[in-house]
N, C-alpha and C positions, 0 to 999 in steps of 0.2 A: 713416192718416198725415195730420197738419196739412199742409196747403200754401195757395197763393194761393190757388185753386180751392175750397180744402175751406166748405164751405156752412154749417160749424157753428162758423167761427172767431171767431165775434163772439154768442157765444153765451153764453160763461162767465160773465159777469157778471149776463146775466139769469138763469141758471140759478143763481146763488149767492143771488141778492134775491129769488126763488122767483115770478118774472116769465111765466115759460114757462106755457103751457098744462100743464094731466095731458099730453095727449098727447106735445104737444114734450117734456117733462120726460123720458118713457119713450125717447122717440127718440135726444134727445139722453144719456142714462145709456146706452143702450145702444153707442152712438159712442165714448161715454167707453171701451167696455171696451175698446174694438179701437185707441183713439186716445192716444197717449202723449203726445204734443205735447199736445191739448184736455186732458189728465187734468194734467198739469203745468201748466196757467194756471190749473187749478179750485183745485189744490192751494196756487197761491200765492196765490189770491184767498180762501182762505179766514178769514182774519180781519176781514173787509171786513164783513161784516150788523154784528160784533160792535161795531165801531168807529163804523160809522154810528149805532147804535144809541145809541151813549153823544152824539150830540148830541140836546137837546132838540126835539120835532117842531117849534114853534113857530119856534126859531129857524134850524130849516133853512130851513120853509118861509119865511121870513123873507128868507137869502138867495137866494132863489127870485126875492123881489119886485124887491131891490134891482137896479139897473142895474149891471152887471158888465161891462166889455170881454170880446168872445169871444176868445179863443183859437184861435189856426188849428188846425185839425187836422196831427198828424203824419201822414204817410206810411204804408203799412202796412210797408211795406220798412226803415224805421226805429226801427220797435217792439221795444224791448229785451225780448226774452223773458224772464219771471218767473223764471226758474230765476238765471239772469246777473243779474238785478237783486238777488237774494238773495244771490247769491254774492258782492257786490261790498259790499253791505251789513255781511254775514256776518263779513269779511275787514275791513272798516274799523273793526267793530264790534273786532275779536281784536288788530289793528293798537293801537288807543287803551288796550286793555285790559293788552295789552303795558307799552306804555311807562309804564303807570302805576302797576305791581307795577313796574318797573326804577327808575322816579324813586325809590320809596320806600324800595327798596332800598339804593338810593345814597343817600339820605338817614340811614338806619339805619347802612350802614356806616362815616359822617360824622360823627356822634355818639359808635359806637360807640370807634374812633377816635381823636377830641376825650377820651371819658370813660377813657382807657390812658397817657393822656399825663401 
């Protein structure tokens, strides 16, 4: 079970950028079986290498160099779990997709219509 306490909760990310030791790598996959929480953050991190990958090495390192304001860290208490972040995406994504088969539709019905008249 993920909890505050769980010692492998900040782990998913290196373990997706393949950061981990062999050994941590075996430790932490074996956590993974028993750990449903840690298995659902791996699961939504999973298209993360793919996406970094498509920027160019140069210009990440790049903004490496640049001077950037930090950022405060959030809280670990207000860390929106991956599953809820998906799901909110998911939903906004079916939300937009919605209204935009209905606009057309009304749109078609408006013509069709116009063209009876």
């Amino acid at each position: 079970m993920r909890t505050v306490a769980d010692p492998y909760r900040e782990w998913d990310v290196a373990y997706m950028l393949g950061s981990l030791s062999p050994a941590e790598r075996r430790e932490y996959e074996l956590h993974l079986s028993g750990c449903e929480g840690c298995a659902s953050e791996v699961t939504a991190l999973a298209g993360l290498p793919g996406i970094m990958s498509a920027v160019p090495r140069e210009q990440a390192a790049g903004l490496l160099a640049e001077d950037h304001p930090v950022q405060p860290a959030m809280p670990p208490a207000s860390r929106v779990s991956g599953r809820r972040g998906w799901t909110v995406t998911a939903l906004a994504g079916a939300a937009i997709l919605v209204a935009m088969v209905l606009r057309r539709r009304g749109r078609a019905v408006r013509r069709q219509a116009a063209g009876t008249k």
